[in-house]
Each structure stands twice: as C-alpha cells, then as structure tokens.
C-alpha positions in Angstrom: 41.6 -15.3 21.7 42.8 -14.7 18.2 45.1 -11.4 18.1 42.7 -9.7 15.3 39.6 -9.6 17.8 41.5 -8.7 20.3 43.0 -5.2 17.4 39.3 -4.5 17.2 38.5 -1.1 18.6 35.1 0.2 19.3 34.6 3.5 18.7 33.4 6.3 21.7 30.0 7.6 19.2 29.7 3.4 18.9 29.7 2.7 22.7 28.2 5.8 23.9 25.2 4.8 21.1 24.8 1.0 22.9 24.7 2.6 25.7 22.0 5.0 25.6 19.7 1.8 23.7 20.3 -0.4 26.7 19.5 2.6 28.7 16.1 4.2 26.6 15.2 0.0 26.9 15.1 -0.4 30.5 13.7 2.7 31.2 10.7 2.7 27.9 10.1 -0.9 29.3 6.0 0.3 30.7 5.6 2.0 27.3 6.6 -0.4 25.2 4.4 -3.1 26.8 1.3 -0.2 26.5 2.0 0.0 22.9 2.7 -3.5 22.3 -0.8 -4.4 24.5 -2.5 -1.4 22.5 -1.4 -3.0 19.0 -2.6 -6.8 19.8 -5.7 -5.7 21.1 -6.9 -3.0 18.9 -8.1 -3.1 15.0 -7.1 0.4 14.4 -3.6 -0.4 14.8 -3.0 -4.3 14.1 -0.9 -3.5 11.5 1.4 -2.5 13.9 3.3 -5.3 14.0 4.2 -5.6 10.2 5.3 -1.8 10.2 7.6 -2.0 13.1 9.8 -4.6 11.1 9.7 -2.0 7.6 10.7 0.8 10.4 13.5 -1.4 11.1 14.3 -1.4 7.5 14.3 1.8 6.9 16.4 2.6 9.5 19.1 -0.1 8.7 19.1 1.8 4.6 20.2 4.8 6.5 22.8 2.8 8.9 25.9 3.9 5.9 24.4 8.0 6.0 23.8 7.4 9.9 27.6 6.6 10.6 29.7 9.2 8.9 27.8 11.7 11.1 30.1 12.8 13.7 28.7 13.2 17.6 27.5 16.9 17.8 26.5 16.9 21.8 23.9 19.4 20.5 22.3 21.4 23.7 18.9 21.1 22.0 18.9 17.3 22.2 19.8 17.4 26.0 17.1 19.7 26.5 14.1 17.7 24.5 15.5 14.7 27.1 15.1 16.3 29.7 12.1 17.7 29.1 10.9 14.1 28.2 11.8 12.1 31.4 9.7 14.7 34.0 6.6 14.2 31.2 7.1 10.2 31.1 7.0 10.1 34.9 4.4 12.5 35.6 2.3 10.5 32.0 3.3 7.0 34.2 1.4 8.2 37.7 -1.5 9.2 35.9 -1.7 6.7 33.2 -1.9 8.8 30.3 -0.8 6.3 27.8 -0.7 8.7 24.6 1.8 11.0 26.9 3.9 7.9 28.2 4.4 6.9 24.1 5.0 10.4 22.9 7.6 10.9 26.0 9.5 8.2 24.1 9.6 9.3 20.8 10.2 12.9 22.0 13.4 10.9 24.1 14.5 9.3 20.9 14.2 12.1 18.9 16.4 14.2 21.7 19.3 11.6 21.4 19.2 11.6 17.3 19.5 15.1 18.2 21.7 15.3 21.0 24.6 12.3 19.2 24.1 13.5 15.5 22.6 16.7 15.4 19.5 17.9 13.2 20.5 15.7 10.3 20.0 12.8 11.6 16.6 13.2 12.3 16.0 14.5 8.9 17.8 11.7 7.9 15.3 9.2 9.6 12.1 11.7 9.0 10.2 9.0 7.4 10.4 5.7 10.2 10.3 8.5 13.2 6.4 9.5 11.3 5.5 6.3 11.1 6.7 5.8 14.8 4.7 8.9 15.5 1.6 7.0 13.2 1.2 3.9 15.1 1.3 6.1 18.9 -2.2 5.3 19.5 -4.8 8.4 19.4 -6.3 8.8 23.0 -10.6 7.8 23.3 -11.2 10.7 23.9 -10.1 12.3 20.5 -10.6 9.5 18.7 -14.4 9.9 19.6 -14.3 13.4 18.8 -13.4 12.5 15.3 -15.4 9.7 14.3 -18.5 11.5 15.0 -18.1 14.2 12.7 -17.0 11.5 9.7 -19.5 9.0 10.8 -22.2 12.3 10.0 -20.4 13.5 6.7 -20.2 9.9 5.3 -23.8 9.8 6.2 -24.7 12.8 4.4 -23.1 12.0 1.2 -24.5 8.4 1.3 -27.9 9.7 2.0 -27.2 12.3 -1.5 -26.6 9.2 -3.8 -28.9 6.6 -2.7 -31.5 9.2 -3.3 -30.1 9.8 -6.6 -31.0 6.3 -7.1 -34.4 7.2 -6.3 -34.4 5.0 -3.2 -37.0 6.7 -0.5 -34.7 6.9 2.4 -34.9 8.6 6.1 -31.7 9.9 7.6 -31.4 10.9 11.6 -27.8 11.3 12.1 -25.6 7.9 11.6 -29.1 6.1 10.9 -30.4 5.7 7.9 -33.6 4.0 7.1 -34.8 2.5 3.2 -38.1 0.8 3.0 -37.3 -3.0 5.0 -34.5 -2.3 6.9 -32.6 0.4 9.2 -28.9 0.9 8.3 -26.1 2.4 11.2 -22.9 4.0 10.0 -20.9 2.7 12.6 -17.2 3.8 14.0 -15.6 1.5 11.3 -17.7 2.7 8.6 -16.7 6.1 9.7 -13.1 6.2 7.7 -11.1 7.0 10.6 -10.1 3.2 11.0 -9.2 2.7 7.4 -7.6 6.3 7.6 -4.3 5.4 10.2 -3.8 2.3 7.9 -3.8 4.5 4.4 -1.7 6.6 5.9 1.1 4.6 6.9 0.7 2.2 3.9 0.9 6.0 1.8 4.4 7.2 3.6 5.8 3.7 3.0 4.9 3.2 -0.6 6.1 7.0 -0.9 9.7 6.3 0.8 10.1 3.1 -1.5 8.3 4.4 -4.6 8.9 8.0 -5.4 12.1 10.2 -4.9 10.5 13.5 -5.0 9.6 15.1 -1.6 6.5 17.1 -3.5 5.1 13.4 -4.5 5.9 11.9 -1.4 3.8 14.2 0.3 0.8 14.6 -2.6 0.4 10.5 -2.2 0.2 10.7 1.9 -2.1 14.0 1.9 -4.6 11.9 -0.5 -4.5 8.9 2.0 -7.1 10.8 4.0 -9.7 11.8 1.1 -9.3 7.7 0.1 -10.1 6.4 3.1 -13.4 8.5 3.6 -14.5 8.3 0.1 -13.8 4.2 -0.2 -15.7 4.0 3.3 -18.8 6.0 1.5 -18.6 4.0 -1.4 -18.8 0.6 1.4 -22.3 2.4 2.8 -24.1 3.2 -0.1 -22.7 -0.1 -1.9 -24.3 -2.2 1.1 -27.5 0.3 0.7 -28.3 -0.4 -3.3 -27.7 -4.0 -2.5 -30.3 -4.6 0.0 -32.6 -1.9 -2.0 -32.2 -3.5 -5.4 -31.5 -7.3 -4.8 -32.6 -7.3 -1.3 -29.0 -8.3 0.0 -28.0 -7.9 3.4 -24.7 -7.1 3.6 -24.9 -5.1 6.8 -23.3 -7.9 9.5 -21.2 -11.7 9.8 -19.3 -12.9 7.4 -20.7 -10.9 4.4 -19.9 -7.6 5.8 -16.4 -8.4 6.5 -16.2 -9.7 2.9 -17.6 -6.4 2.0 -14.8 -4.5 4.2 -11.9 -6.5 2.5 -13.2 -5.5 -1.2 -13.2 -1.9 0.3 -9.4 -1.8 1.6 -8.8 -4.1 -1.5 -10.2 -0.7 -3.6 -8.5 1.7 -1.3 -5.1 0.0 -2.3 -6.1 -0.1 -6.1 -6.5 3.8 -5.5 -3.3 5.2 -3.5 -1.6 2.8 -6.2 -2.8 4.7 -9.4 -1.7 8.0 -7.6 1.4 6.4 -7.1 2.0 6.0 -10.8 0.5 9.2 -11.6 2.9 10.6 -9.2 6.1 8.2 -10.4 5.3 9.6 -14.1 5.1 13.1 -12.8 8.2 12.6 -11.8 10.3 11.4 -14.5 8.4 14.1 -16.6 9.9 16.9 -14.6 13.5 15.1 -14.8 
C-alpha cells in the first residue's frame, strides 16, 4: 500500500459523523421505505423524487461552511434524540406514518445539533424545510383542508361565472350551468398544487434571491398562487363549456387543462421572483 494512504488520517468529528449515518440508516430503514412507498404512489408528492437529489445539492454547497464547524456535544441535541427514538418506536407499533417521518427529521435535526451546534442547522435551514415539505400530511388533515378550499374555490368561481352572466346553481363543491353539472374535486381544491409551489418557491428562493425578507415574500405567495391558478382552472373549464360548449371537465383534455394551469402557476411565482430580485438590488 502506497506510504501516502497509509499518512492519511481521518479525523474524530469525520468518523464519529460516518458513524452516526450508517447508524440513522439502519435504524430509519421502515421510514424511509414509508416515504419512499408514499412518494411513488401518491400525486401530491411525486415530485419527491427530483427534490431529494436538489436537497442533496444544497447540502453538498454547505459541505466547505459545514466542516470548519468544530463538534459542540451540545446537551440539547442529545435530548431532541432521545426524545425521537421513544416517539419512532411507539409511531412504528401503531403505524402512524407522519410520526415515524417526523421522528427522523426531529433525529437528524438532534445530531446537526448535538455534532455542530445551532449553526449548523441554520446553516442547512433551507434542505431540512424542504425535508420537512415532502413528510407527507396525514388523511386525516389533509381532508380537513381540502374541504374548506374545495368550498372557497367554489364560491369565488360561482362570483365570476355569474359575472359572465352565466345562470348557474351552486350546492357546496357542485356547481350546475344550464347542460351540464360541474364538481370541484380534491385536485381542483389547490391543496395538491399548493405542496408543489411551495417547494418549487423555497428552491427558486435559495438559488435566486439572497435576501431572507424575499426569500420568504416568494414562498408565503406560493399558497395564494396555487388557490387562485386552481380558480382560474374551474371557471376557465366553466366559460368553455358555457360559451363554446367545450368539455374540459375529464380524459385527456382535462389533464391538458391541468398542465396549462401549473404551466401558469410557474409563469407567476417567476414574475415575483424578478420583482423580488429587483427589489433587491434596489435596496443594495
């Protein structure tokens, strides 16, 4: 073995840091294959798999910030570990799959902690929320939620079409025009398109703008974009039928329809973004 690998010293904070990623593997094995089954099988979070690999990324910018921190052994981390591991176990036996996912981030945030202090979480703020993004919200909630938007999005549809002077009949999510009945469904709700803005807002914000104030303007108006874009969709595939007797409403159109949406959604969060980028080089 040449004498220069064998001069090659591996530093205690390097070691101890291999060692407690072999370690978080083995034992985050179950929810790791939840998320992984949760991503490939579920629309809301598909994208999963192309933000992992930016998460990555973002964590590798940081790798030169990440080791000239010196270990702190901070009491705090050891505490947010061990407070993890009786909530992962217990989340395990009764197959709470939102507490088994947030036991592991809560464990990964306790060993930033616990090996580099408070810093280095700040340090990795941005991949550890969009870690925290793509833990999948439980039914239960996620229910609870789309009702309410589905009704809203309902409402302000039902205000413009009869603008439009379009007779129309509104009983909750169900809207009826003269020919044809009309459901605003879950993914017309703006909950669906509202996870995805959001994580496509905090990485365009981390790659795009350098002030924490615009960072955080573009991801809060993530949310009012996704509902209003989703509003736009139902009262779009409304006047279509109404005026050129166009159904839009299911198949292939209706996805067609969807991807114009997102495609607007995007053309959106990226004007703010240049709003936002000129903001800040005025305030330089």
């Amino acid at each position: 073995m040449p004498a220069n690998l064998l001069s090659i010293k591996i530093s205690r904070p390097t070691v101890l840091a291999i060692g407690v990623v072999l370690l978080f593997i083995a034992a985050y094995l179950p929810a790791l294959q939840i998320l992984v089954r949760k991503w490939a099988t579920s629309e809301e979070y598909g994208h999963a798999f192309l933000t992992v690999p930016i998460i990555l990324y973002m964590i590798w910018q940081k790798r030169a910030a990440l080791s000239e921190m010196r270990p702190d052994y901070a009491p705090l981390g050891l505490t947010l570990v061990l407070l993890a591991t009786p909530l992962y176990l217990f989340a395990l036996l009764t197959e709470v799959h939102t507490a088994i996912t947030l036991a592991m981030l809560l464990t990964i945030t306790g060993s930033l902690i616990y090996l580099a202090g408070l810093r280095a979480v700040w340090t990795l703020i941005t991949p550890l929320f969009l870690l925290l993004i793509l833990i999948p919200v439980p039914d239960q909630l996620y229910i609870s939620l789309t009702f309410p938007l589905q009704i809203m999005v309902s409402q302000a549809s039902e205000i413009i079409i009869r603008v439009c002077d379009i007779p129309i009949f509104r009983e909750g999510n169900i809207m009826t025009v003269p020919g044809k009945q009309f459901e605003v469904a879950d993914a017309c709700s703006g909950l669906r398109s509202m996870i995805t803005l959001l994580t496509l807002s905090v990485i365009m914000g981390h790659f795009l703008l350098k002030k924490k104030a615009a960072k955080l303007i573009l991801v809060a108006a993530s949310i009012p974009t996704a509902i209003f874009v989703n509003m736009v969709r139902v009262v779009g595939i409304i006047l279509l039928f109404a005026f050129f007797e166009l159904d839009l409403s299911e198949g292939l159109a209706h996805e067609t329809m969807g991807l114009v949406i997102f495609l607007l959604a995007l053309l959106i969060l990226h004007l703010i973004q240049r709003v936002l980028e000129s903001w800040q080089t005025q305030k330089k």
